[in-house]
C-alpha positions in Angstrom: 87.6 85.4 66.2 88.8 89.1 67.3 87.2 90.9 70.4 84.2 92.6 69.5 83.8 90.2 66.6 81.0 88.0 65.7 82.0 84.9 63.8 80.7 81.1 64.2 83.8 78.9 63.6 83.2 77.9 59.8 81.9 75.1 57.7 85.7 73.3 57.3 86.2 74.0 61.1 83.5 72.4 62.0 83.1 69.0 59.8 86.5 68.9 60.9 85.4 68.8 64.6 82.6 66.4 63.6 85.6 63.9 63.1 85.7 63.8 66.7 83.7 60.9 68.2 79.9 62.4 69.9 81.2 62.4 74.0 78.5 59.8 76.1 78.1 58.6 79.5 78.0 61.7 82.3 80.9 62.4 85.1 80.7 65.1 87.6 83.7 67.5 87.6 85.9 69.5 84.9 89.3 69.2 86.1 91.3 72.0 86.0 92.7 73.2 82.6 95.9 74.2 82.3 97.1 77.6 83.0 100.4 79.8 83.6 102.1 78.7 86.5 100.6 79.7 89.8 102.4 83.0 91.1 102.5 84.0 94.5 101.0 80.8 96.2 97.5 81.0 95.5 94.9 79.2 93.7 90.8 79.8 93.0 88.1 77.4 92.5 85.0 78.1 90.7 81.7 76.5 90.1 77.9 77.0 89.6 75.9 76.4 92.9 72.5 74.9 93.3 70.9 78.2 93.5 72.4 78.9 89.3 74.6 81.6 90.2 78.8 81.2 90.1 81.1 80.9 93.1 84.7 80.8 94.3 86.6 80.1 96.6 90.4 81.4 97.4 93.0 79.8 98.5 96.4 81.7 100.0 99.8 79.9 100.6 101.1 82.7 102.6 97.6 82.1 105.2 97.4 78.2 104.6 93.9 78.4 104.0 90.5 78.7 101.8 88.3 81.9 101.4 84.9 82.2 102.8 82.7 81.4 99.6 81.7 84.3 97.7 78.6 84.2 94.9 80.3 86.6 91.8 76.9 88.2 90.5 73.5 87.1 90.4 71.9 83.8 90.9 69.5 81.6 88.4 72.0 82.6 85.1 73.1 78.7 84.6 71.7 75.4 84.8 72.9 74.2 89.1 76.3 71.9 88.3 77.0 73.7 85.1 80.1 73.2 83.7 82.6 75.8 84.2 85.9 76.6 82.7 88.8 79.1 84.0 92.0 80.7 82.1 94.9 82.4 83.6 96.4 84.8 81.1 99.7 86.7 81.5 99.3 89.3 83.8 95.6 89.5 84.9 93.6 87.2 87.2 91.4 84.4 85.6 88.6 84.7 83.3 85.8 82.3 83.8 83.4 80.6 81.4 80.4 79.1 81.5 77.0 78.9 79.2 73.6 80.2 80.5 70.2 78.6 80.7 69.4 80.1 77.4 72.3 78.7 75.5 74.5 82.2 75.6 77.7 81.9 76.9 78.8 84.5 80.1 82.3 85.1 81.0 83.4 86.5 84.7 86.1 88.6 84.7 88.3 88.3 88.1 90.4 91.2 87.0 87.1 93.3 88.5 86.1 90.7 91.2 83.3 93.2 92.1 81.6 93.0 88.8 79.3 90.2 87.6 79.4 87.8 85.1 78.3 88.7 81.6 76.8 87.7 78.6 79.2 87.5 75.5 77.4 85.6 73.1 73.8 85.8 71.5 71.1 83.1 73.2 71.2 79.9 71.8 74.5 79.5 71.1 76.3 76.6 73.1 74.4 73.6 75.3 73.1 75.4 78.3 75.7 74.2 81.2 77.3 71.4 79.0 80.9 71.4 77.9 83.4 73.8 78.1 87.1 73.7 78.3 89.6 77.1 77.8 93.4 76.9 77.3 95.5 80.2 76.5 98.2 79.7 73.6 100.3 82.9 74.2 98.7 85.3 72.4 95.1 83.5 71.7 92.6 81.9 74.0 90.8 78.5 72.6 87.5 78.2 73.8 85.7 75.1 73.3 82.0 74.5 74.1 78.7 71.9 73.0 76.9 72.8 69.9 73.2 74.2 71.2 70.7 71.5 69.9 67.7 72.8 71.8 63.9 73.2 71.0 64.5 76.5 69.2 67.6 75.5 67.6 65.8 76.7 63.8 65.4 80.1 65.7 69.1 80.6 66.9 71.3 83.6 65.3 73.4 82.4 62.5 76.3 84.1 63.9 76.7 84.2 67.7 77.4 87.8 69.1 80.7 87.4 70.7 81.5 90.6 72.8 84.5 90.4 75.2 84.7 93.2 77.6 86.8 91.6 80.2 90.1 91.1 78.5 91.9 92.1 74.8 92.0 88.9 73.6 92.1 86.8 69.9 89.3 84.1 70.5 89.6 81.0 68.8 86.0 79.2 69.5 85.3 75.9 68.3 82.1 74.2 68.9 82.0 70.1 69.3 79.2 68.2 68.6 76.4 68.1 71.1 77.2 64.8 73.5 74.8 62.3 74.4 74.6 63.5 77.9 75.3 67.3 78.7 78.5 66.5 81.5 80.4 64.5 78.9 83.8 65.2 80.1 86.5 67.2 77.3 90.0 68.8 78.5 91.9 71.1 76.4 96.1 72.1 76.5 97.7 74.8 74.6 100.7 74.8 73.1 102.6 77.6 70.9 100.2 78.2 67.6 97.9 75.5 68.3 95.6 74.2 71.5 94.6 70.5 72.0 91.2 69.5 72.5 91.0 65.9 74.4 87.7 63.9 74.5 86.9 60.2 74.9 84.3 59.1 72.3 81.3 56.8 72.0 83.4 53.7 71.4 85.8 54.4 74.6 88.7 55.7 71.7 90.6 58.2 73.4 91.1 61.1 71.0 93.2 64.8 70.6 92.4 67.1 67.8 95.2 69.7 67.3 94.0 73.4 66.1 95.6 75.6 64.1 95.9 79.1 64.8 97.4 79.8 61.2 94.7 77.9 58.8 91.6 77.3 61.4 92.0 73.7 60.9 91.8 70.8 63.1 94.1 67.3 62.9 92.6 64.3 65.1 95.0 61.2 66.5 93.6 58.7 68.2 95.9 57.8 71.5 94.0 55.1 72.6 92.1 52.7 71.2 88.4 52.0 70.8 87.0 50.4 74.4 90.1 52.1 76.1 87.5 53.9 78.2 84.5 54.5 79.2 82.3 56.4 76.5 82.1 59.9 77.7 84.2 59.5 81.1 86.6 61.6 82.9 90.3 63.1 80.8 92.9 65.1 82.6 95.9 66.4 80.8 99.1 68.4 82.5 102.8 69.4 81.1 104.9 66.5 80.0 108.0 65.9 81.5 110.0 66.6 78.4 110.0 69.7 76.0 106.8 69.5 73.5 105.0 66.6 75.4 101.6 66.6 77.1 100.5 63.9 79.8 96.9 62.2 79.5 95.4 60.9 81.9 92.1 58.7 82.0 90.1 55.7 84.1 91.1 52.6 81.8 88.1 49.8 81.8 90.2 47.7 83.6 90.2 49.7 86.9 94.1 51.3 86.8 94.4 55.3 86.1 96.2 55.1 82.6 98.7 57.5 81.7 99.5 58.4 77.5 102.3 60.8 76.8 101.4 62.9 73.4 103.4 64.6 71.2 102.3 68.5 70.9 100.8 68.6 67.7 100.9 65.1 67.0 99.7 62.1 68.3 100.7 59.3 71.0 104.6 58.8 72.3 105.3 55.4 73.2 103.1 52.9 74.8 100.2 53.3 77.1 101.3 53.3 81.0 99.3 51.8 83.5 99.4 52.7 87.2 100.5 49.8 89.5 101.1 51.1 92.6 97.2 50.9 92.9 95.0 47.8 92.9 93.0 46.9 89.6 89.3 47.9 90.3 90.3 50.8 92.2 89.3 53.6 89.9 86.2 53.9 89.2 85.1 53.2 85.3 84.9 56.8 83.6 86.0 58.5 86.8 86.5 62.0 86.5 89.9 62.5 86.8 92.3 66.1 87.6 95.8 66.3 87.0 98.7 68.9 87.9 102.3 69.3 87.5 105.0 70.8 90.2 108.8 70.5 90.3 108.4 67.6 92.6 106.3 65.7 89.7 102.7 65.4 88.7 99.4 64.6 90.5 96.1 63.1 89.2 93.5 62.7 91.5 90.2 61.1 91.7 87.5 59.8 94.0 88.5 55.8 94.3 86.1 52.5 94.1 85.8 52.9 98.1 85.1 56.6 97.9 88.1 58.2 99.3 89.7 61.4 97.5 92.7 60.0 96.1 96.0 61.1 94.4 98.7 58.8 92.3 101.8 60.4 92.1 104.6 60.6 89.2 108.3 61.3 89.6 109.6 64.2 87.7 110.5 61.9 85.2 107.1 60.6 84.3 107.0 57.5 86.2 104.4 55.9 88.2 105.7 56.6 92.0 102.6 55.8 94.7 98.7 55.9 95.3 97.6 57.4 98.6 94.5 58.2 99.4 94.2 61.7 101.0 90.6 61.5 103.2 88.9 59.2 104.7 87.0 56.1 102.9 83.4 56.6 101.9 84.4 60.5 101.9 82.7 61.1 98.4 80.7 59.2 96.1 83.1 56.6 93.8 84.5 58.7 90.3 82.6 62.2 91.4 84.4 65.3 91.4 87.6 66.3 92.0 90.5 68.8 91.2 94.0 69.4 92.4 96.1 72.4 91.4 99.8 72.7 91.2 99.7 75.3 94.6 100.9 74.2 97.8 101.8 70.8 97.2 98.8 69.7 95.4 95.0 71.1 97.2 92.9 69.3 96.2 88.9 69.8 96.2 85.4 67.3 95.8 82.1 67.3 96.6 80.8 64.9 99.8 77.1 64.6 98.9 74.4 66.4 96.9 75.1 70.0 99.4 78.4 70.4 100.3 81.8 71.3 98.8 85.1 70.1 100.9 88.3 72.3 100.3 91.4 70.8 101.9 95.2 71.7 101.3 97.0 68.2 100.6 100.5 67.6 102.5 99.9 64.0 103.0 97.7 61.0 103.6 94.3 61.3 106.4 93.8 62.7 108.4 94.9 66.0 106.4 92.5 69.6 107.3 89.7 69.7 105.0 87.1 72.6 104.9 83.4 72.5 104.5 81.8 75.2 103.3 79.3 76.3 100.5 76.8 75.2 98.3 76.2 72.5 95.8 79.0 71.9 93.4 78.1 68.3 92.0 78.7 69.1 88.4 81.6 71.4 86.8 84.3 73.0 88.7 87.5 74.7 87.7 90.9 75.7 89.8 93.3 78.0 88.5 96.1 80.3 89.7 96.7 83.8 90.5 
């Protein structure tokens, strides 16, 4: 779909996407998608308060610390915790997504950080504050959202009024099957003519379905079996460490952080990797997990079985290397949100509580800085670079 178009993905597209397994089972926190590499040091985090409206935070390098929080618009446009998802595309700071209380979807354009966010589809269009994942595929952003199944479903528009604004983009949007529960967790990772769309379904099978940009179709693998996870729980993805791979990530039923290595554009590469630098039972079942990639390896955190904010750390290569955890215990309630970003050695960000959001640049175990500061962010949160 083309800017200023209005198109609902078609039939093919989406009995193709009904191939993917209905998401169950809630976790707290979008990880990060993936993005173009940070530039200049610095890294934002968004999310929908308590009061509805959407907030960020900045984080500088060159100043070693976080922004005062700043509310972009007005408040009461999304369900509090809705799901957010953020984009980095070549040359302009991020666009921001996220779907309103009446099932339209808004976008915030960073490029005018004065402005607020906006409506760019019709009402009734996508699960008010459910889903939503974004990747950017050099030319072509892939947007993918929850199906709207409310009470005036009969009533919606047959074709969504999509109307960017922000940026001259090609929109691919493809619309999943409404989960069982609305914070159902889905990651997404672009690669050249196609985009990735990750999602563990209601028998725990971990799955990818492959776009393509050239015939709008969709090719699901499975990468892990059925009762690999937890129906619905948390999926991470980041670079692979060699050309044309991507690394999963997900909270395996038997307590260890379990790494698949995917093909791009195909499906699983190898064998599935357990992490055993940390205990079995210390992740959390269906954790929600975050995952980034810097020259000195990759990161995945998540909030471990004793509730500290916790990374596991790969080599460059792609092996298993060490688990540290980075606050103290009982910091954050066991699998709830986190996200780390490939800036400054890995900052990493939660929630402590229903109130408060904790901000803290990562350099090594606790007792490292963190930051309190702002309003609820218990559900749906995404970091990106600028």
């Amino acid at each position: 779909m083309t800017n200023g178009e209005a198109q609902r993905p078609p039939a093919h597209r989406l009995r193709a996407l009904l191939g993917l397994l209905v998401l169950a089972a809630a976790a707290l926190l979008a990880g990060p998608v993936p993005s173009a590499a940070a530039a200049g040091g610095e890294a934002e985090a968004y999310y929908i308060g308590d009061d509805g409206g959407l907030w960020s935070y900045q984080y500088s390098d060159t100043a070693g610390s976080w922004s005062t929080a700043a509310r972009r618009g007005p408040a009461a446009l999304a369900p509090p915790g809705a799901r957010v998802a953020a984009v980095r595309t070549p040359g302009h700071r991020p666009a921001v997504y996220f779907t309103a209380t009446d099932g339209s979807l808004y976008e915030y354009c960073a490029d005018n950080p004065g402005s607020a966010p906006f409506s760019i589809s019709g009402p009734a269009t996508a699960e008010p504050g459910g889903r939503i994942t974004a990747a950017w595929a050099g030319t072509r952003l892939t947007l993918v959202t929850s199906i709207w199944t409310g009470a005036t479903a009969a009533a919606a528009p047959a074709v969504p009024q999509f109307n960017d604004a922000c940026l001259p983009m090609t929109v691919d949007w493809r619309q999943l099957p409404a989960p069982a529960l609305p914070s159902s967790e889905a990651a997404s990772f672009a690669v050249t003519g196609r985009a990735g769309i990750f999602t563990v379904g209601d028998s725990g099978v971990v799955t990818v379905g492959w776009t393509s940009q050239a015939t709008g179709g969709l090719t699901s693998y499975a990468i892990a079996p059925a009762g690999s996870a937890r129906p619905g729980g948390g999926i991470a993805v980041a670079p692979g460490t060699t050309s044309g791979t991507v690394s999963v990530f997900f909270a395996g039923r038997d307590g260890r952080l379990n790494l698949a290595t995917v093909g791009a554009g195909s499906g699983r590469i190898g064998s599935l990797q357990a992490n055993t630098t940390a205990p079995t039972g210390s992740v959390p079942d269906g954790a929600v997990v975050s995952a980034a990639r810097n020259a000195a390896g990759t990161a995945v955190g998540y909030v471990a079985a004793d509730g500290s904010i916790t990374l596991a750390r790969l080599s460059s290569a792609g092996l298993w290397q060490s688990t540290e955890a980075i606050s103290a215990t009982g910091f954050s309630s066991p699998g709830s949100s986190v996200a780390v970003s490939d800036v400054d050695g890995y900052p990493a960000c939660g929630t402590n509580g229903p109130r408060v959001v904790h901000f803290g640049p990562v350099r090594g175990p606790s007792p490292d800085p963190w930051v309190t500061a702002g309003l609820n962010a218990t559900v749906g949160a995404a970091m990106t670079f600028v």
